[in-house]
C-alpha positions in Angstrom: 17.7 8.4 8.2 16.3 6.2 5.5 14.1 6.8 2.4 11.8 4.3 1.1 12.2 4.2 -3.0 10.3 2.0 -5.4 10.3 1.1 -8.9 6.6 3.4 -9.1 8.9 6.6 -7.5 11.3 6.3 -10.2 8.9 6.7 -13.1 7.3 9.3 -11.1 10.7 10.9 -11.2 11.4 10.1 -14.9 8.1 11.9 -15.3 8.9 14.9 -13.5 11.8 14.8 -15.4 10.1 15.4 -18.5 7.5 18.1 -17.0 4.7 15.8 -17.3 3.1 16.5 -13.7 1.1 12.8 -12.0 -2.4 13.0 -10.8 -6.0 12.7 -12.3 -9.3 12.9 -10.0 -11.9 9.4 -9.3 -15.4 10.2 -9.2 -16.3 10.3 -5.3 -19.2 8.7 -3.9 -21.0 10.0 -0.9 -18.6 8.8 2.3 -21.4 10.0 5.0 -22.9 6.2 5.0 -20.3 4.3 4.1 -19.1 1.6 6.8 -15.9 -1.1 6.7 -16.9 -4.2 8.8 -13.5 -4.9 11.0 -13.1 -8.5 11.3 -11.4 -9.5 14.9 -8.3 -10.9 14.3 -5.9 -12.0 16.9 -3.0 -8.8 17.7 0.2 -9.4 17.0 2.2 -6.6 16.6 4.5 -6.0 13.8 8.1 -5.4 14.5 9.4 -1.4 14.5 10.5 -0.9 11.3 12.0 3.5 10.1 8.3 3.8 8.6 6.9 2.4 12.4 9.1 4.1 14.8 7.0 6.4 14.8 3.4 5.5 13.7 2.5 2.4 14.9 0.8 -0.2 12.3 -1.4 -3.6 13.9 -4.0 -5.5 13.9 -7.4 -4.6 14.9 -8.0 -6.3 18.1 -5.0 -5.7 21.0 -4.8 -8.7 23.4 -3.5 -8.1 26.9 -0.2 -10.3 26.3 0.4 -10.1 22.4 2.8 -12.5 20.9 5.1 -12.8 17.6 3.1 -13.3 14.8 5.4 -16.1 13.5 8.8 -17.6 14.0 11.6 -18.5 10.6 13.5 -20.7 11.6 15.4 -23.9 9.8 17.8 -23.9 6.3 14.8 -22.9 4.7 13.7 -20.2 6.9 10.4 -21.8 7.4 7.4 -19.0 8.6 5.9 -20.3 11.1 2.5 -18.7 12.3 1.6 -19.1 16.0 -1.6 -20.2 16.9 -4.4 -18.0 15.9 -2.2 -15.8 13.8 -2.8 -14.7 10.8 -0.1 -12.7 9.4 3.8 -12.0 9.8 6.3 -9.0 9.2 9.6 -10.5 8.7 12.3 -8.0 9.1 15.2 -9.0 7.2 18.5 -8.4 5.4 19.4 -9.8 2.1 23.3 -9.5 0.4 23.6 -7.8 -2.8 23.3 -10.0 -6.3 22.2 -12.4 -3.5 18.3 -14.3 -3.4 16.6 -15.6 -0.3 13.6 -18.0 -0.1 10.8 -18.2 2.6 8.1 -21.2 3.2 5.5 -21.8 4.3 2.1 -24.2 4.4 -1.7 -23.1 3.8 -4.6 -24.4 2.9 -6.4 -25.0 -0.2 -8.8 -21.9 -0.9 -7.1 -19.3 1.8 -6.3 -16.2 0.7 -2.8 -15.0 1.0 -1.0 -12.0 0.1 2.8 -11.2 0.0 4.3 -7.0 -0.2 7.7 -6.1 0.8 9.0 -2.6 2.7 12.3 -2.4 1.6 14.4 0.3 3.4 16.8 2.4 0.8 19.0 4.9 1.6 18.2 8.7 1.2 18.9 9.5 -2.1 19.2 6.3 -3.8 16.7 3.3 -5.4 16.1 -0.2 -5.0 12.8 -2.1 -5.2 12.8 -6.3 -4.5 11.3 -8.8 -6.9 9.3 -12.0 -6.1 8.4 -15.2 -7.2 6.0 -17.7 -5.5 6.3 -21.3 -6.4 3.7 -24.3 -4.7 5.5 -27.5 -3.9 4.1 -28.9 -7.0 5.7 -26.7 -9.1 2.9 -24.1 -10.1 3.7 -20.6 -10.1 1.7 -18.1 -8.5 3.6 -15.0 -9.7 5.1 -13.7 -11.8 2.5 -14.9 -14.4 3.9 -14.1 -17.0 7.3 -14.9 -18.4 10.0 -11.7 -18.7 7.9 -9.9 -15.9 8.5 -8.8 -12.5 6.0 -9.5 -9.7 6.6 -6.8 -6.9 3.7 -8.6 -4.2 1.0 -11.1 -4.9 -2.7 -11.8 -3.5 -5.4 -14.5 -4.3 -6.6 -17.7 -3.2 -4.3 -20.6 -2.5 -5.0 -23.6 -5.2 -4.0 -26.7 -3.2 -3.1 -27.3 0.4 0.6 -27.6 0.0 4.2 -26.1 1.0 4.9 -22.2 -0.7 8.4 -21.0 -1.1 8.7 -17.4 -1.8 11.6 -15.9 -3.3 13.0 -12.5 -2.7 15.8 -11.0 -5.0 16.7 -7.2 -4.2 17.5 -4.8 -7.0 19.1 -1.4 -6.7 20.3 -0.6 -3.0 18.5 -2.4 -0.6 20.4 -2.8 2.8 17.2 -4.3 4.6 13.3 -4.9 4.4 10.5 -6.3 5.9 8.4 -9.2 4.5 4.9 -8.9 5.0 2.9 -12.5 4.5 -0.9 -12.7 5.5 -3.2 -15.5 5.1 -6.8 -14.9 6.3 -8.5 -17.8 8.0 -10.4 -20.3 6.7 -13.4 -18.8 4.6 -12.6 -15.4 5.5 -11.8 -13.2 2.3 -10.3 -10.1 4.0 -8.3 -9.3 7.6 -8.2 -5.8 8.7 -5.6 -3.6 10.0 -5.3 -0.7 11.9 -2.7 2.4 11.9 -2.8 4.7 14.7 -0.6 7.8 14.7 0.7 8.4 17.9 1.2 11.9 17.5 -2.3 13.3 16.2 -4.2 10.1 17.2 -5.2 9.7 14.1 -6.5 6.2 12.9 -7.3 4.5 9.4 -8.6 0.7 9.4 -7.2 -1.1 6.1 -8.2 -4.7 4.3 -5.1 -6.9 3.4 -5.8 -5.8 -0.1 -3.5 -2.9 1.1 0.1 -3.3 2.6 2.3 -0.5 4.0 4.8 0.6 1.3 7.0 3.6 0.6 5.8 6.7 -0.8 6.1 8.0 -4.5 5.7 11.6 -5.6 2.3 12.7 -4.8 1.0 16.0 -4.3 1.3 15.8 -0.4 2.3 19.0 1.8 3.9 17.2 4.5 6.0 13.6 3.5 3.3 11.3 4.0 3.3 9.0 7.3 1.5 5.8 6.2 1.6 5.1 2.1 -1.1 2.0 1.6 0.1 0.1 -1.8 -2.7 -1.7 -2.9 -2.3 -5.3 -4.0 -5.0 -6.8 -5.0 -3.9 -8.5 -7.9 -7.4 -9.2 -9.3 -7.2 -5.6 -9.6 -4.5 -5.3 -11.7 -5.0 -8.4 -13.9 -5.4 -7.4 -17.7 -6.1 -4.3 -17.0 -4.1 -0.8 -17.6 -3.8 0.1 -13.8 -0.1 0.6 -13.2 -0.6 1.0 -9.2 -2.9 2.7 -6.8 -1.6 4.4 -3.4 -3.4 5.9 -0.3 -1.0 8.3 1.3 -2.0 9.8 4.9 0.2 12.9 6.0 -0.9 15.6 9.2 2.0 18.3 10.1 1.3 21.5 12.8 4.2 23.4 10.8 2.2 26.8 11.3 3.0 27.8 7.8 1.7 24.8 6.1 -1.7 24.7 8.7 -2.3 28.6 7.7 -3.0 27.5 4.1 -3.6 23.6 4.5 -7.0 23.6 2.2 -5.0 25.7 -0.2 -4.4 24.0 -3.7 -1.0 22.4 -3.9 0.8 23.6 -6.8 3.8 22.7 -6.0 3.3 18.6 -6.5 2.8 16.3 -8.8 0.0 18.7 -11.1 -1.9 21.4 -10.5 -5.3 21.5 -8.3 -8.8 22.1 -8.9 -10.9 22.6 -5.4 -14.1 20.4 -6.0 -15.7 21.4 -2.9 -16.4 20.5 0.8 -16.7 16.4 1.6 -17.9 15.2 5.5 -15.7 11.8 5.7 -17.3 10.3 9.1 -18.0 13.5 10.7 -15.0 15.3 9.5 -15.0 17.9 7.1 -12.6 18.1 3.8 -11.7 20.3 1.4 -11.5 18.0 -1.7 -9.3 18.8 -4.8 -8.2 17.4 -7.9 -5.1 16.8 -9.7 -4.3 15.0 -12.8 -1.3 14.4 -15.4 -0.3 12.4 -17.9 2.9 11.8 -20.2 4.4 9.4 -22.7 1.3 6.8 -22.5 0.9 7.4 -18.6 -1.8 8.6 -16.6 -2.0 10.2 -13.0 -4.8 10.7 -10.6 -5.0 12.1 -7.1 -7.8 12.7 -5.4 -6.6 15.0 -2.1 -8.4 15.6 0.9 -7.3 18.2 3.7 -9.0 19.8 7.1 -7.1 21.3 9.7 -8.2 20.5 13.4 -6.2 21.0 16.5 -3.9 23.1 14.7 -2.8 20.5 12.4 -3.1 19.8 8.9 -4.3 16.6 8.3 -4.2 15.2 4.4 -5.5 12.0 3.4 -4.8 11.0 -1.1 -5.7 8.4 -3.3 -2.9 8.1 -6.2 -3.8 6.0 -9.4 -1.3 5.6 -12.2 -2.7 4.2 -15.3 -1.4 3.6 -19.0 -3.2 3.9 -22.3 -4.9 0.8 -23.1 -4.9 2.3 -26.6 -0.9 1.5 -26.5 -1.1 -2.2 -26.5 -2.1 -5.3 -28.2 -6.0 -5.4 -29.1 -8.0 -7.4 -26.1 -4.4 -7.4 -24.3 -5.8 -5.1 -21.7 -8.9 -3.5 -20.3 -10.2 -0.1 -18.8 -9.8 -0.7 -15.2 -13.2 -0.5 -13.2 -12.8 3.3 -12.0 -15.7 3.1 -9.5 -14.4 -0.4 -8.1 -11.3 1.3 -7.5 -12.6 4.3 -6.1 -15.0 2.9 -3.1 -12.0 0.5 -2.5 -10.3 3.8 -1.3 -13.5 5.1 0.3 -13.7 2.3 2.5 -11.0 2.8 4.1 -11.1 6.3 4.0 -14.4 5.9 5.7 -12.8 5.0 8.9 -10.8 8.2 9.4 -11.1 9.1 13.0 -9.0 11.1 15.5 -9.1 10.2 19.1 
């Protein structure tokens, strides 16, 4: 079996290392009202990949006779969208100390966004870099020069060819590419997970992309990790990376004291009280860390129903702004962050 490792688990892992525990609470906003419009996109499924054997992830709307969402084909493995589609998972397999580049044509003003899932063996790292280039030569990341870009979303400047280029580092034996580009004067597409098992179901923007899990103060190994990439987000600011981990297990042991405090993760938690999340009630705790400049966050929320434990977490890493140039970075917008989360959040439902 495979483990997913990124660059983010590592420096949880350093941290752990040094016994500085990750986690630090958001301020919550009431969920009871809050709503995520689902924009209609055509289905098309995205290929089975270890993380989706099990839990499928697709779009929102499921057509009778779904199709692939794009072909690669040529020298330059051009992505190809099909008609109506609006994103592609590209599973692939990249050599090691080997590169491979991707293209592809949009238009001026769409957004697109680029993640990758790259598959790593138990037990051992590897994370892959990108770069996006326009035909004309611009770069869309990295931004900055001696930098790594690990996924990329905004607008499109020009309606022109993009080549992306993926370089592996560490271990990574195979991946999958994710590429979305909403329609025309559409800012977001939506997503939906379902968990086969517990029916579960969480609807996503494409400001979040599957991705592997880091250390988190989970019970049970989480089932979908949501990396979000938002780059707008990040820009200037001292947010590191920002996770939404969803996790259920009927182990009888771990359903008897599910809305127990988990003091065996990442920090230690405070119970903040009861929280309905669309008709479901949570027990909501807090956890926070911090180390050598670093900050961590979780906010955890847990019910059991059916005889499972269901636990859904929102994992921010920050650094101390304090630590860098003056006016190099900003405070990230806390509450911007925070009903990000809650939207999707918001959607929680079992069928």
């Amino acid at each position: 079996m495979k483990k997913l490792l990124s660059v983010a688990f590592l420096f949880s892992l350093l941290a752990a290392a040094c016994n500085v525990p990750a986690s630090i609470p958001a301020t919550s906003p009431a969920l009871e009202n809050t709503t995520l419009p689902v924009q209609a996109d055509q289905f098309t499924p995205a290929p089975p990949t270890e993380e989706t054997v099990q839990s499928v992830v697709q779009a929102t709307q499921v057509l009778p006779s779904p199709v692939a969402p794009a072909v690669v084909s040529g020298p330059g493995n051009v992505i190809q969208f099909q008609k109506n589609g609006t994103y592609a998972d590209v599973p692939d397999v990249i050599a090691s100390g080997a590169s491979k580049t991707y293209s592809l044509n949009a238009m001026k003003g769409q957004i697109m966004s680029v993640s990758t899932f790259p598959g790593v063996p138990e037990g051992d790292w590897g994370y892959i870099s990108i770069v996006i280039k326009a035909a004309d030569g611009s770069i869309l990341c990295p931004q900055a020069p001696d930098t790594e870009c690990l996924f990329w979303r905004g607008a499109l400047p020009s309606s022109q060819d993009y080549f992306v280029t993926l370089t592996p580092n560490g271990n990574v034996p195979d991946f999958v590419l994710r590429v979305a580009i909403n329609p025309p004067g559409k800012d977001a597409q939506y997503f939906q997970y379902t968990d086969p098992g517990t029916g579960a179901t969480l609807t996503y923007p494409d400001i979040f992309a599957p991705s592997t899990s880091v250390y988190g103060n989970y019970k049970s190994t989480p089932q979908l990790t949501l990396h979000l990439i938002d780059s707008k987000t990040y820009e200037k600011s001292n947010l590191s990376e920002a996770y939404i981990f969803l996790s259920a297990s009927s182990n009888s042991q771990l359903v008897s004291t599910c809305t127990d405090p988990n003091q065996n993760g990442g920090g230690p938690e405070q119970v903040v009280g009861n929280q309905v999340v669309n008709g479901y009630t949570f027990v909501h705790s807090t956890s926070e860390g911090a180390g050598a400049g670093n900050y961590y966050e979780q906010d955890v929320y847990r019910m059991v129903l059916n005889n499972v434990c269901h636990e859904v977490i929102f994992f921010v890493h920050s650094t101390n702004a304090g630590n860098y140039e003056p006016g190099a970075v900003t405070e990230f917008d806390r509450n911007a962050l925070a009903q990000k989360f809650l939207n999707v959040f918001s959607t929680f439902t079992i069928k």
